[in-house]
Residue, then its C-alpha position, 0 to 999 in steps of 0.5 A: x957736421x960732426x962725424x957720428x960715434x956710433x959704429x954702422x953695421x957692416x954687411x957680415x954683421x947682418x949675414x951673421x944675423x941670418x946665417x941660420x936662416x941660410x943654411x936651414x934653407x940650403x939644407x932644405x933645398x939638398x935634402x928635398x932635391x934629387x938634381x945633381x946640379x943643385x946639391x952641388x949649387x947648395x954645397x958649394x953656396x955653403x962653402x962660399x958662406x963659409x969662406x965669408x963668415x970666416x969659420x962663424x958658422x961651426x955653431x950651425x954644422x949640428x944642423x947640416x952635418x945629418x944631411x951630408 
């Protein structure tokens, strides 16, 4: 069997793909939320996905920025 030429997506490809959806959603949950434990819960998330996506989510601080 001949190996295939065409490159498979890696799991950053596809979080790339949703990363908007994400951080809509957890700058949804903090703003909505008067829990301590989930802002802190959605903070450090954002951070996680930060760290993953290695800086790929600058383009999105315009839409989190206003709730923090």
């Amino acid at each position: 069997m001949q190996p295939s030429l065409v490159r498979a997506r890696s799991s950053i490809d596809e979080l790339t793909d949703i990363v908007p959806e994400i951080i809509k959603e957890l700058v949804k949950q903090y703003r909505l939320s008067k829990s301590t434990r989930v802002k802190t819960a959605v903070m450090k998330t954002l951070a996680q996905l930060a760290h993953v996506m290695n800086a790929k989510i600058g383009p999105h601080f315009h839409t989190m920025l206003p709730e923090f």
